[in-house]
Backbone of each chain as ProteinMPNN parsed JSONL, in Angstrom:
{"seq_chain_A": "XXXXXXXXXXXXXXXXXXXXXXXXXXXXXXXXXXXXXXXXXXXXXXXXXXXXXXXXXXXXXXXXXXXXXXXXXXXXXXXXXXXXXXXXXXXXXXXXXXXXXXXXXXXXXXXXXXXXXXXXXXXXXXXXXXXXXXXXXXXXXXXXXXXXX", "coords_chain_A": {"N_chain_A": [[59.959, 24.651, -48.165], [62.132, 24.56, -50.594], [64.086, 22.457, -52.977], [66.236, 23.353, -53.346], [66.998, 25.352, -51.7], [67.099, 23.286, -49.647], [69.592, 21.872, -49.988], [71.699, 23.182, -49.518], [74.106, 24.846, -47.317], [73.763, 25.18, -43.799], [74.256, 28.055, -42.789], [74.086, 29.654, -44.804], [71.387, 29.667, -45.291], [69.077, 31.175, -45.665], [68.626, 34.263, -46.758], [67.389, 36.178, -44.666], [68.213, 35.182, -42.23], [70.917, 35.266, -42.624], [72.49, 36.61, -40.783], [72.813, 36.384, -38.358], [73.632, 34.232, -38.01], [76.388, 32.047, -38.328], [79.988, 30.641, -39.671], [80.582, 27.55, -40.506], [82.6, 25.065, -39.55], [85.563, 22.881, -40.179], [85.115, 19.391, -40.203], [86.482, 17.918, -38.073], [87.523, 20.025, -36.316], [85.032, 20.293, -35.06], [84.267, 18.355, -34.535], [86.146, 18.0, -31.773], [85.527, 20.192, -30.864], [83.699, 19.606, -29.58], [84.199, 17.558, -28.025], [86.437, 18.339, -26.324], [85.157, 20.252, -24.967], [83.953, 18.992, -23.467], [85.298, 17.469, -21.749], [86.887, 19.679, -20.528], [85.026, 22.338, -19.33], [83.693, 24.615, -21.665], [86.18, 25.035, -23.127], [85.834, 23.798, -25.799], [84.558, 26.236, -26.566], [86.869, 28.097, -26.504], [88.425, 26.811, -28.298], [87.143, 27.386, -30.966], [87.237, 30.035, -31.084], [85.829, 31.9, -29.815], [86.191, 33.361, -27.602], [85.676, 35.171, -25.091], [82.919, 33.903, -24.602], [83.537, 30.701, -24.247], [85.556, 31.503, -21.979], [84.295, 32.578, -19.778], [82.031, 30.339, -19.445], [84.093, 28.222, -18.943], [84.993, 29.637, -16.548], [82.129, 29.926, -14.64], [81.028, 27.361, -14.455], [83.402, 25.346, -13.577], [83.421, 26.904, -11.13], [80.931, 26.524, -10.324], [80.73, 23.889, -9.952], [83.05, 23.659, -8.36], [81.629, 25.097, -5.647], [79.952, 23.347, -5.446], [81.011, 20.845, -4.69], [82.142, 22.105, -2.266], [80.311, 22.325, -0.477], [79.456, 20.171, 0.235], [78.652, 19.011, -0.929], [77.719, 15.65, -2.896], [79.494, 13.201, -5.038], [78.064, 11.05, -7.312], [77.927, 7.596, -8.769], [76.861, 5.136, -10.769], [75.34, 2.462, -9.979], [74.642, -0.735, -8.963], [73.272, -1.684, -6.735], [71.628, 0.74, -6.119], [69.285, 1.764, -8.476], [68.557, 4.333, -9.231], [70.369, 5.708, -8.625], [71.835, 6.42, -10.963], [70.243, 8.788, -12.547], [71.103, 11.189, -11.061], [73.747, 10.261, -11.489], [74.417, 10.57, -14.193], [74.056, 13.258, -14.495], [76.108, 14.449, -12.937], [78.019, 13.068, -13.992], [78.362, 14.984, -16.195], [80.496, 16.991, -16.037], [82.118, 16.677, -17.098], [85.721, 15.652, -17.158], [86.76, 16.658, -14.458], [84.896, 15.158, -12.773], [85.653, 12.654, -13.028], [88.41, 12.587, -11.974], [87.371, 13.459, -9.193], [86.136, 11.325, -8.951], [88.12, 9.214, -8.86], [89.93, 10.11, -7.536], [88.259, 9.584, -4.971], [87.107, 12.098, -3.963], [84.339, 13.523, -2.607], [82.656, 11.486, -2.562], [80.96, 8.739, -1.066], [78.207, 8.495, 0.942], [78.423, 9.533, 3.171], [78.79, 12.177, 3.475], [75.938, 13.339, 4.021], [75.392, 13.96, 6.241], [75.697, 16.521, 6.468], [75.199, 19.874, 6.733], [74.256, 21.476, 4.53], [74.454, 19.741, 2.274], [72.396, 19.046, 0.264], [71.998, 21.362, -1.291], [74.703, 21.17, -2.398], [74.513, 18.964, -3.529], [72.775, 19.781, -5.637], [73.998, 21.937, -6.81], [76.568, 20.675, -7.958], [75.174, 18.514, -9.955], [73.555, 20.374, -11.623], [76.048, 21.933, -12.337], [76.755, 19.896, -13.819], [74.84, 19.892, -16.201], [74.694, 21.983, -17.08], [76.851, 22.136, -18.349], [76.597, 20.114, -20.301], [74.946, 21.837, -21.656], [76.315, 23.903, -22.864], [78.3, 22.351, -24.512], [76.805, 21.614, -26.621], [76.183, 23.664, -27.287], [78.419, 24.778, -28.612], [78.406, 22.705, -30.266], [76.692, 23.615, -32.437], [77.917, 26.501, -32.513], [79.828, 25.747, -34.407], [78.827, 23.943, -36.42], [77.405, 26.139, -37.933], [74.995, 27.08, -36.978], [75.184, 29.332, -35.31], [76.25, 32.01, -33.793]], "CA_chain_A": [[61.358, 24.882, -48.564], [62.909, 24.207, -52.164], [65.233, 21.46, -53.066], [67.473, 24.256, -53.901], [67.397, 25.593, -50.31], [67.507, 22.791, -48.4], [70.742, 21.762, -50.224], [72.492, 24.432, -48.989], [74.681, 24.835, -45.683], [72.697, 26.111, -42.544], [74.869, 29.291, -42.455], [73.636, 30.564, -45.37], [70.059, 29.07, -45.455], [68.398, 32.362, -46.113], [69.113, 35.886, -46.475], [67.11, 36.885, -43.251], [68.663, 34.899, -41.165], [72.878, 35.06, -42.794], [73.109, 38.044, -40.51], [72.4, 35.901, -37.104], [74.471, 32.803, -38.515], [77.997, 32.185, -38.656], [80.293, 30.083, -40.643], [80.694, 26.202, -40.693], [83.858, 24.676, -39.432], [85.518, 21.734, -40.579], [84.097, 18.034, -39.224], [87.206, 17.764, -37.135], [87.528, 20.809, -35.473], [83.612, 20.486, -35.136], [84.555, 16.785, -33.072], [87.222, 18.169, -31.312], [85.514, 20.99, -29.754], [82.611, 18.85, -28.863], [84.539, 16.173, -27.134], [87.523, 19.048, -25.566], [84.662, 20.898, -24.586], [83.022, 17.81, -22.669], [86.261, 17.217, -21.03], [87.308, 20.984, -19.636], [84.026, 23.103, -20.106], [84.362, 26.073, -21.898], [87.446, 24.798, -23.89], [84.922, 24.2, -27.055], [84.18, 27.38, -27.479], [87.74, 28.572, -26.683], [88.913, 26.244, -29.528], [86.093, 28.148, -32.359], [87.403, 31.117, -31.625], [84.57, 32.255, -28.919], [87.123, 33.302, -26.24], [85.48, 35.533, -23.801], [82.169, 32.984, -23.728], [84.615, 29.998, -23.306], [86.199, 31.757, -20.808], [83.106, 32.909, -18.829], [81.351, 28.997, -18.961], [85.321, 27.609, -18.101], [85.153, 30.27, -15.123], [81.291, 29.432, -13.768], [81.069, 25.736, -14.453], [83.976, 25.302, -12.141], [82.714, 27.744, -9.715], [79.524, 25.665, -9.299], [80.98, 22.86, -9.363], [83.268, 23.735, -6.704], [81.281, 25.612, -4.653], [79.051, 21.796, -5.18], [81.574, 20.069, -3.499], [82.676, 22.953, -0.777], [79.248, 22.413, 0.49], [79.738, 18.432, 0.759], [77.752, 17.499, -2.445], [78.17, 13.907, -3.495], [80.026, 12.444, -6.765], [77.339, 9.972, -7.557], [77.982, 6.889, -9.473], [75.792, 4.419, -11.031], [75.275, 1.043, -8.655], [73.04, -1.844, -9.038], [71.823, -1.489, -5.622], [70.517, 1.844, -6.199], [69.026, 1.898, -9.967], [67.712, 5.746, -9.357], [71.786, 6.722, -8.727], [71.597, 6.861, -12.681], [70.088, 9.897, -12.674], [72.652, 12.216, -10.273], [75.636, 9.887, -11.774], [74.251, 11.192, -15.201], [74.237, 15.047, -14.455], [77.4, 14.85, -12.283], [79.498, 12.991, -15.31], [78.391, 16.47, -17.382], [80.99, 18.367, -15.915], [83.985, 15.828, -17.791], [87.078, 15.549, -16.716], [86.812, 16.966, -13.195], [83.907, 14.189, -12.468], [86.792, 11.002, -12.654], [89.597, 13.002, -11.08], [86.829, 13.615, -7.924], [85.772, 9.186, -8.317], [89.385, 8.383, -8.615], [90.516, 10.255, -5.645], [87.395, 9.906, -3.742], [86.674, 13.063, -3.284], [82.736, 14.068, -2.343], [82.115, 10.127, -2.879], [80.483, 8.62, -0.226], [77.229, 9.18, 1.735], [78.972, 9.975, 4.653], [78.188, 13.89, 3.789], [74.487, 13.869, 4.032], [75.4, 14.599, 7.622], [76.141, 17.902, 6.404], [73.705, 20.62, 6.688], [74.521, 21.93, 2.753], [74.306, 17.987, 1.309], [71.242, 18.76, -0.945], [72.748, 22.833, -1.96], [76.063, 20.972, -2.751], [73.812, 18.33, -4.531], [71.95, 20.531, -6.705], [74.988, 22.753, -7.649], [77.293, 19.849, -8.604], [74.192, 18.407, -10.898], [73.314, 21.689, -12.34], [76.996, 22.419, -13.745], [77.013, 18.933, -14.867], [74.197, 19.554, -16.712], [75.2, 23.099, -18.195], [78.224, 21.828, -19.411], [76.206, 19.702, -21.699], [74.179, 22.797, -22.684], [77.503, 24.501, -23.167], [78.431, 21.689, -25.487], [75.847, 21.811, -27.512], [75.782, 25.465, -28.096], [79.485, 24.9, -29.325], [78.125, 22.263, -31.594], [75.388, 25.174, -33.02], [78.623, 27.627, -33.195], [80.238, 24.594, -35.29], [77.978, 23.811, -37.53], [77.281, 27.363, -38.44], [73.527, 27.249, -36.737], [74.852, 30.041, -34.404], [77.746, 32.633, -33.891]], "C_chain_A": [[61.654, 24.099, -49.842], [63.744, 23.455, -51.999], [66.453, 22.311, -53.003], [68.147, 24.667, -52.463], [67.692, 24.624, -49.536], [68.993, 21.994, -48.78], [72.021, 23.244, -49.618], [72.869, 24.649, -47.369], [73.615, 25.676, -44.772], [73.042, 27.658, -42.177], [74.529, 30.165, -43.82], [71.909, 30.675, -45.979], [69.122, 30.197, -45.937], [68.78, 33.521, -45.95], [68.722, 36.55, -45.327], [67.868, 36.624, -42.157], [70.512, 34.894, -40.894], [73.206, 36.349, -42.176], [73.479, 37.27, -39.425], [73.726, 34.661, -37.39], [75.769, 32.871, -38.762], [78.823, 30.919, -40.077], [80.533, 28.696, -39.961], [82.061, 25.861, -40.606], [83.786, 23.242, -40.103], [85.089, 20.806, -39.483], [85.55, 17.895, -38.604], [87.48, 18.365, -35.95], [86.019, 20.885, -34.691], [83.309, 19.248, -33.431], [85.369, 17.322, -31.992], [86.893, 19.505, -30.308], [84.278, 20.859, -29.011], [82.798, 18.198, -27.6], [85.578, 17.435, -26.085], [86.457, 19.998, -24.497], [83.682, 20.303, -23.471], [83.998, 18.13, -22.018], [86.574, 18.167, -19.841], [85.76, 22.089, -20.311], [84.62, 24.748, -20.622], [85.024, 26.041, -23.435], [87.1, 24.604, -25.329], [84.974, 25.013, -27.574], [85.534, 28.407, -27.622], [88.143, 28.436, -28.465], [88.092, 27.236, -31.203], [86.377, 29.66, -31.945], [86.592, 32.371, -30.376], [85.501, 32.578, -27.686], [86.349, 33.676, -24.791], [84.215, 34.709, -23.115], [82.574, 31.884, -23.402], [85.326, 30.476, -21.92], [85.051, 31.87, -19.531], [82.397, 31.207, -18.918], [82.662, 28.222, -18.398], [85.227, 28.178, -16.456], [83.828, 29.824, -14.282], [81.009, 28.513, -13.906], [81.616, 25.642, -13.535], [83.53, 25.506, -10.655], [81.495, 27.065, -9.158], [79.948, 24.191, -9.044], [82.318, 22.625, -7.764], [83.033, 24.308, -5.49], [79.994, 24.023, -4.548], [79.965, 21.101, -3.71], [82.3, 20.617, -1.997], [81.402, 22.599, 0.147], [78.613, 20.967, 0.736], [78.681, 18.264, -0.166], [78.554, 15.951, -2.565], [78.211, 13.564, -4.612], [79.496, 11.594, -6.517], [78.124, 9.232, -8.86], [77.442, 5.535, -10.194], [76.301, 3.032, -10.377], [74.068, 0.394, -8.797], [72.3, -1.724, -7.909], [71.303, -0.961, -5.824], [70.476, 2.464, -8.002], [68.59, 3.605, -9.783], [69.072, 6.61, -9.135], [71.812, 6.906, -10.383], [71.61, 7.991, -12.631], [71.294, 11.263, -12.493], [73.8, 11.501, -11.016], [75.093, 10.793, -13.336], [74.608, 12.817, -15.467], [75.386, 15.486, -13.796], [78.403, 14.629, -13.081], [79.646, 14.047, -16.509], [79.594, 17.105, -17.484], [82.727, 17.792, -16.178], [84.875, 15.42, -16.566], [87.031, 15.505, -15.498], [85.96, 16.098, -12.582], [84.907, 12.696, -12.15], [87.77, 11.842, -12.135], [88.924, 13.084, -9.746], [87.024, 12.109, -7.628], [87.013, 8.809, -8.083], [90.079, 8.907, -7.179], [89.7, 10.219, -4.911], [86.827, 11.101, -2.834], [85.395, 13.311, -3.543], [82.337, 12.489, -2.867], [82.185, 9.519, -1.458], [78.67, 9.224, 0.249], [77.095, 10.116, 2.709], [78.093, 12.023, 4.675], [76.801, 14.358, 3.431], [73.879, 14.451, 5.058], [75.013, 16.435, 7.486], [74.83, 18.972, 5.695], [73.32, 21.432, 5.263], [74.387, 20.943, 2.21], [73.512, 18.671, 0.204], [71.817, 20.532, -1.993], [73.428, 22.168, -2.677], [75.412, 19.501, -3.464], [73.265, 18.711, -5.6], [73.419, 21.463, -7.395], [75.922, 21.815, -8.39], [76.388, 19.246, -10.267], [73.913, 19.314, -12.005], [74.392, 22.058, -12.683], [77.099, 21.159, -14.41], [76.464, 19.161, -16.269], [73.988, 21.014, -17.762], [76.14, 23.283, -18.747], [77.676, 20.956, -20.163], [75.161, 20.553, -22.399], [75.185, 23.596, -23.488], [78.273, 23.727, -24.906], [77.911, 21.643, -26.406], [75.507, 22.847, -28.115], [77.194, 25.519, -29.175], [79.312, 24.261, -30.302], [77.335, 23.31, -32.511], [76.783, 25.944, -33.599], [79.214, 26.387, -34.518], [80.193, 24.723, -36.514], [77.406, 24.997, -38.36], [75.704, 27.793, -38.059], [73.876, 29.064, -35.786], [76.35, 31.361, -34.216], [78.019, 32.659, -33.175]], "O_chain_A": [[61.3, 22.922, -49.923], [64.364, 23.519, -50.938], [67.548, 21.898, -52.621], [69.306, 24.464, -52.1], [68.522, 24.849, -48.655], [69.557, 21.481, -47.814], [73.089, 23.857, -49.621], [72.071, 24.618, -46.432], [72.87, 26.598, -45.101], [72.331, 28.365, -41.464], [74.749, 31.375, -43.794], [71.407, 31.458, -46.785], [68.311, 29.827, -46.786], [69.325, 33.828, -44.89], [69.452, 37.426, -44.862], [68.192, 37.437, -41.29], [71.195, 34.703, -39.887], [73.975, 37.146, -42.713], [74.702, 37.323, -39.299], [74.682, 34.554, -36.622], [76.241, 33.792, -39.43], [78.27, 30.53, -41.105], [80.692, 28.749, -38.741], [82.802, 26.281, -41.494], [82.805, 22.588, -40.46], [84.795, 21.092, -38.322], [85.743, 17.063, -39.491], [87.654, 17.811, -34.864], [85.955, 21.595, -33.687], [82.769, 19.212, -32.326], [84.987, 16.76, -30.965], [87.575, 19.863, -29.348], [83.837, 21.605, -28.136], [82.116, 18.159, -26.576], [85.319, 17.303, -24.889], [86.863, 20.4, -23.407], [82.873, 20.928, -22.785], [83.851, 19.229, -21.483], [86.587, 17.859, -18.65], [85.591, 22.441, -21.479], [85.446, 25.571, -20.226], [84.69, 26.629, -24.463], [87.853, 25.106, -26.163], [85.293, 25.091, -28.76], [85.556, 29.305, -28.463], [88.183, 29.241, -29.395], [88.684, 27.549, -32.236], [85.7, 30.514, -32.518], [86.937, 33.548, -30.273], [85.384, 31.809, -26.732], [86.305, 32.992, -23.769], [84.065, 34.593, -21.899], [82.228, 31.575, -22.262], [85.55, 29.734, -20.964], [85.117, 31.217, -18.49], [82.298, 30.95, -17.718], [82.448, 27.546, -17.392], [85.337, 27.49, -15.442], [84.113, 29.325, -13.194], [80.13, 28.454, -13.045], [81.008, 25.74, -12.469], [83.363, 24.838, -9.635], [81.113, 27.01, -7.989], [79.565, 23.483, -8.112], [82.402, 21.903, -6.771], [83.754, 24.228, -4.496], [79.311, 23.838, -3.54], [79.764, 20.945, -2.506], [82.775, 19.987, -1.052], [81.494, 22.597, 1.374], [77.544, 20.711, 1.29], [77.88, 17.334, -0.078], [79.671, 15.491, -2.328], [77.208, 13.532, -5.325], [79.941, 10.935, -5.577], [78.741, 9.842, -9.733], [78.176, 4.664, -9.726], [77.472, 2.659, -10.316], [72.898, 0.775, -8.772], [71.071, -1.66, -7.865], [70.147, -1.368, -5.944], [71.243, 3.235, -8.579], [68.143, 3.92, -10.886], [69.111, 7.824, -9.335], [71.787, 8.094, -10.705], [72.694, 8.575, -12.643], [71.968, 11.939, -13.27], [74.834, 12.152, -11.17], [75.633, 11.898, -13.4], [75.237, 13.358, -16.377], [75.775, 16.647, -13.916], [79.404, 15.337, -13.19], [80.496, 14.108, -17.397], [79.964, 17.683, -18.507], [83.844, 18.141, -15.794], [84.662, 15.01, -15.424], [87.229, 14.38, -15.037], [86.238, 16.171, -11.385], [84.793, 11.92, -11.201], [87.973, 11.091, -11.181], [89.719, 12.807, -8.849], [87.647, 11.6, -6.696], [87.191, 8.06, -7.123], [90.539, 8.334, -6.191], [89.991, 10.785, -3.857], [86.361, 11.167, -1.696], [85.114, 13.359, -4.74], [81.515, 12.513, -3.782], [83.167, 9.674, -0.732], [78.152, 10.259, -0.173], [76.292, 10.99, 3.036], [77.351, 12.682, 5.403], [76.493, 15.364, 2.792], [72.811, 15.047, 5.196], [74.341, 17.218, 8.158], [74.026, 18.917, 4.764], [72.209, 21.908, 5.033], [74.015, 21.266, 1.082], [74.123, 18.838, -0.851], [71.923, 20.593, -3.218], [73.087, 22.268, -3.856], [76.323, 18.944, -4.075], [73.257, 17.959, -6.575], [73.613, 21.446, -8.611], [76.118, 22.146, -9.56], [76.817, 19.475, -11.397], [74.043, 18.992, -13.186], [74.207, 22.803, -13.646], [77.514, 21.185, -15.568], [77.078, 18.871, -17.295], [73.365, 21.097, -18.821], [76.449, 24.219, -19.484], [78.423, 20.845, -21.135], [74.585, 20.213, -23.432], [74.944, 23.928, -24.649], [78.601, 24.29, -25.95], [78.658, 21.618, -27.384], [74.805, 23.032, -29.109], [77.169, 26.098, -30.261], [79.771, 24.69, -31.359], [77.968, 23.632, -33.516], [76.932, 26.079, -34.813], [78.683, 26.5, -35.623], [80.898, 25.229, -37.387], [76.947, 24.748, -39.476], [75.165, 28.7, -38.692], [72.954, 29.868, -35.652], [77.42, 31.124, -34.777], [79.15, 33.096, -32.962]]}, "seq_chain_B": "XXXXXXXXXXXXXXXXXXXXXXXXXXXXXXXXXXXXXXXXXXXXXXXXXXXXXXXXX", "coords_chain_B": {"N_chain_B": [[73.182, 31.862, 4.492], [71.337, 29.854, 2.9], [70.378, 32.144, 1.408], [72.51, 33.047, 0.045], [73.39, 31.179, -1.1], [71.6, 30.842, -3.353], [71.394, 32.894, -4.099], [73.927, 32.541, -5.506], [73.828, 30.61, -7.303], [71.439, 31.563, -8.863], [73.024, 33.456, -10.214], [74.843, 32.183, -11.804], [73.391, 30.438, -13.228], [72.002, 32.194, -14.506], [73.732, 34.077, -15.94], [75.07, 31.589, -17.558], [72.751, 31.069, -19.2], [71.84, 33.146, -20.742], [74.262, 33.676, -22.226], [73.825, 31.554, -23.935], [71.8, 31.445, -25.362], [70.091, 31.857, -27.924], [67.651, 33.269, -28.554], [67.623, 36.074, -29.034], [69.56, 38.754, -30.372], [71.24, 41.176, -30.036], [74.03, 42.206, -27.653], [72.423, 43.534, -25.666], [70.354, 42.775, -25.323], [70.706, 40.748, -24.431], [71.715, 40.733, -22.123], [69.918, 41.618, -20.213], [67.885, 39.368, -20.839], [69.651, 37.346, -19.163], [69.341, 39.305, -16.867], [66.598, 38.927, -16.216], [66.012, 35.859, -15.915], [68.168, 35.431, -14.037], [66.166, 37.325, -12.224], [63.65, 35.832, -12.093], [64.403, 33.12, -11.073], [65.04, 33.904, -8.481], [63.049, 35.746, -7.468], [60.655, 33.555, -7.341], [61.84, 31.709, -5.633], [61.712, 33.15, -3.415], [59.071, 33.735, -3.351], [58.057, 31.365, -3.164], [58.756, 29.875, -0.888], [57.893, 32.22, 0.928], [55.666, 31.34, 1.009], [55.427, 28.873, 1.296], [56.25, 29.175, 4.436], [53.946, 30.492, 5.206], [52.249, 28.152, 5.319], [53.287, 26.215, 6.734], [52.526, 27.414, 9.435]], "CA_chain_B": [[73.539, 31.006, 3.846], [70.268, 29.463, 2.026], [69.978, 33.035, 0.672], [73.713, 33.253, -0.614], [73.63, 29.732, -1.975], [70.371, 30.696, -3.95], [71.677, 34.081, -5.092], [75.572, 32.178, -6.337], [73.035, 29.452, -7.993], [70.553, 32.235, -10.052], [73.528, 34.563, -10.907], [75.828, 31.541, -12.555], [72.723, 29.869, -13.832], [71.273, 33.306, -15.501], [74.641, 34.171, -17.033], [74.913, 30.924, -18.505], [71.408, 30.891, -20.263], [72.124, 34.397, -21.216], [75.431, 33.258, -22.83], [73.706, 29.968, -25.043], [70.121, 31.414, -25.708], [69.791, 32.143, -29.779], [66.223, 34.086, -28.769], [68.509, 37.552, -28.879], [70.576, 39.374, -31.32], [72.177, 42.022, -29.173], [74.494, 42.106, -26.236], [71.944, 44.328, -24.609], [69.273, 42.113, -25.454], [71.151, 39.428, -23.403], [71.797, 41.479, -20.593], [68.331, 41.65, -20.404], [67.382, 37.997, -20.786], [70.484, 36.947, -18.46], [68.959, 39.491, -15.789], [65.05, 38.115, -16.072], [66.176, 34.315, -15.994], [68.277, 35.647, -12.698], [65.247, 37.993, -11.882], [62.738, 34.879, -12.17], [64.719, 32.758, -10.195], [65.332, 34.682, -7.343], [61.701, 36.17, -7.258], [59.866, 32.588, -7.873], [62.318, 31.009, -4.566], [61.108, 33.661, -2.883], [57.228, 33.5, -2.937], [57.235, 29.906, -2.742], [59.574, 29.902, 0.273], [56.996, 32.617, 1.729], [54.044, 30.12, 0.916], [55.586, 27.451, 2.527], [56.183, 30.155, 5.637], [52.558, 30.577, 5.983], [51.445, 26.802, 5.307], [53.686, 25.815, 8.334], [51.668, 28.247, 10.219]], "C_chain_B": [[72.936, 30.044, 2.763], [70.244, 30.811, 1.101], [71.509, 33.074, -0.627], [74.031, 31.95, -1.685], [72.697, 29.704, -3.508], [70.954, 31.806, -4.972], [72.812, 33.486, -6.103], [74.348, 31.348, -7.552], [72.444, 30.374, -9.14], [71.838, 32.974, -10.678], [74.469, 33.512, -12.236], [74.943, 30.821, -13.573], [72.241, 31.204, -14.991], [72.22, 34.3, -16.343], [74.565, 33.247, -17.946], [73.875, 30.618, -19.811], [71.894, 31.913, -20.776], [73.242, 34.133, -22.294], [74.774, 32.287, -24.1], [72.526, 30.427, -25.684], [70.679, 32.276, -26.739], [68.323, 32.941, -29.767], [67.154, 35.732, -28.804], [69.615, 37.672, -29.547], [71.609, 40.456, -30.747], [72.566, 41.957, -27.517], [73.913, 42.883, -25.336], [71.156, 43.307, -24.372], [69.735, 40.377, -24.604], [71.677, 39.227, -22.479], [70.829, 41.097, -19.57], [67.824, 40.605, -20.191], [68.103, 37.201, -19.592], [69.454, 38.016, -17.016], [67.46, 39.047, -15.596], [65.249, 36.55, -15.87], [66.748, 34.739, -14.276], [67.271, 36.398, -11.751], [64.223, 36.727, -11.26], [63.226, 33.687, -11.033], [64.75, 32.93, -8.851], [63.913, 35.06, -6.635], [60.394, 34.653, -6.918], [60.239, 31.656, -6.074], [61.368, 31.795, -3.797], [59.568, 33.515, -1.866], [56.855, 31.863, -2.953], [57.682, 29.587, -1.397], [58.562, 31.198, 1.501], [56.086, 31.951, 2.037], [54.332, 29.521, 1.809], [55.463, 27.857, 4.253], [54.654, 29.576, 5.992], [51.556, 29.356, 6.079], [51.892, 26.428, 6.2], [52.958, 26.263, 9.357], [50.564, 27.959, 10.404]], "O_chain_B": [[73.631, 29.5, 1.905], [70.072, 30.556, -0.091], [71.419, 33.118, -1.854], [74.707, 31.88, -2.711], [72.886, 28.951, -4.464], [71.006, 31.73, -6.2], [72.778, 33.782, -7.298], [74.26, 31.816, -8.687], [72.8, 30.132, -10.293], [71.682, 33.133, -11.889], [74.718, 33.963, -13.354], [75.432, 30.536, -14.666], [72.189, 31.009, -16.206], [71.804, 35.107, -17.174], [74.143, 33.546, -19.063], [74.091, 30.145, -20.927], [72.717, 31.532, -21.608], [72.904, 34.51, -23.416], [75.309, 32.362, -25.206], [72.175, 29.759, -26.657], [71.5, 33.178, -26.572], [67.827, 33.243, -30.852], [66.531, 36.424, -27.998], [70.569, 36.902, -29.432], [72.781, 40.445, -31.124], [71.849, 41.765, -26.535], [74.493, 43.105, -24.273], [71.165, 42.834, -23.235], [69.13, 39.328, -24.384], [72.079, 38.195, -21.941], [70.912, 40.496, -18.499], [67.103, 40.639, -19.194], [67.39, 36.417, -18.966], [68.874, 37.308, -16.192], [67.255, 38.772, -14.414], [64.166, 36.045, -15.575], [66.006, 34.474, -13.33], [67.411, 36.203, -10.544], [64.036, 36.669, -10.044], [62.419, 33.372, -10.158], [64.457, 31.998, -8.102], [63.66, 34.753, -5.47], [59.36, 34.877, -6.289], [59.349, 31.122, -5.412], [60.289, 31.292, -3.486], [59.178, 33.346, -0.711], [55.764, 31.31, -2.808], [56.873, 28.957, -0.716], [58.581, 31.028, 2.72], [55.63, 31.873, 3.178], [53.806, 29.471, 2.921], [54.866, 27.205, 5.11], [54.294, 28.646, 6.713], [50.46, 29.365, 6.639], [51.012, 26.085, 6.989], [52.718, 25.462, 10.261], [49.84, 28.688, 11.081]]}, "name": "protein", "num_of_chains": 2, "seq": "XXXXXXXXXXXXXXXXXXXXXXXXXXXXXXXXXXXXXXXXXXXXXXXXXXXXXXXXXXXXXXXXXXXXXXXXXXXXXXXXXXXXXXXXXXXXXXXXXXXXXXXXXXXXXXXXXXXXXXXXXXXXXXXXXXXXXXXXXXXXXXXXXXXXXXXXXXXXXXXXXXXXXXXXXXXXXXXXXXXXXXXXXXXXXXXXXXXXXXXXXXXXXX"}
């Protein structure tokens, strides 16, 4: 690649690819639907314009995450006793906002529901939207930056 | 209830890829990728969940 090209924004980087590529928002709106889009998933890509795939990752994020905790998953949170809660507190704080409104009211926190014959279902689904709301995020950074439309 | 939990799991998981994946230019073409990611899932539980069947055995 040429000095010439690689000066040049990612949205218009080459003629093959300025079909696939969109346009480059400003660095605020760029923060703003990074961090809004952490918070409420989805809401990122609302913000750029992206309505109906904002709407569709706002609508099944939720959905897994509350079909996580219908089936007695556990809001993990990181604890010195147990150095390996890291992990689950990591993929459960994906899913923003709705992750401290569960810790602060205590809801699906505890062990108590390992009783429950869904625990590890309602473990894996809570995890897994955590952890596609930071793929979600990241795709909104891509639309952003102009890597993606 | 294992089956319904598995199917909600591949269908929300194989929209979402379908939705973020940059390997596809057309909304067919990510129909397509969205139903093989849910295809693969679904098919993959399956035959390992048979395996295990016949290793208990």
């Amino acid at each position: 690649m040429s000095v010439d090209e690689s000066s040049q924004p990612l949205a218009t980087a080459s003629t093959e690819n300025k079909i696939l590529l969109g346009e480059a928002v400003p660095a605020k709106k760029m923060l703003a639907a990074c961090i809004l889009g952490y918070c409420i998933p989805g809401v990122g890509h609302l913000l750029l314009g992206k309505y109906f795939r904002g709407s569709l990752f706002l609508l099944l994020i939720f959905a897994m995450f509350f079909l996580g905790l219908a089936m007695k998953g556990q809001i993990y949170y990181p604890s010195r006793e147990d150095l390996f809660s890291i992990f689950p507190s990591f993929a459960n704080v994906g899913v923003g906002l709705a992750y401290f409104v569960c810790l602060l009211r205590g809801i699906g926190v505890g062990s108590f529901q390992a009783a429950a014959a869904t625990f590890e279902y309602g473990n894996t689904f809570l995890w897994t939207a955590g952890l596609l709301n930071y793929l979600v995020v990241l795709d909104a950074y891509d639309i952003a930056i102009g890597r993606k439309r | 209830m294992h089956l319904l939990a598995m199917l909600a799991f591949s269908v929300i998981v194989g929209v979402i890829f379908a939705a973020v994946t940059s390997e596809v230019n057309t909304p067919r073409e990510r129909v397509i990728y969205g139903v093989k990611v849910f295809g693969s899932f679904v098919g993959i539980s399956l035959l390992i969940s048979w395996i295990f069947y016949y290793l208990q055995m």
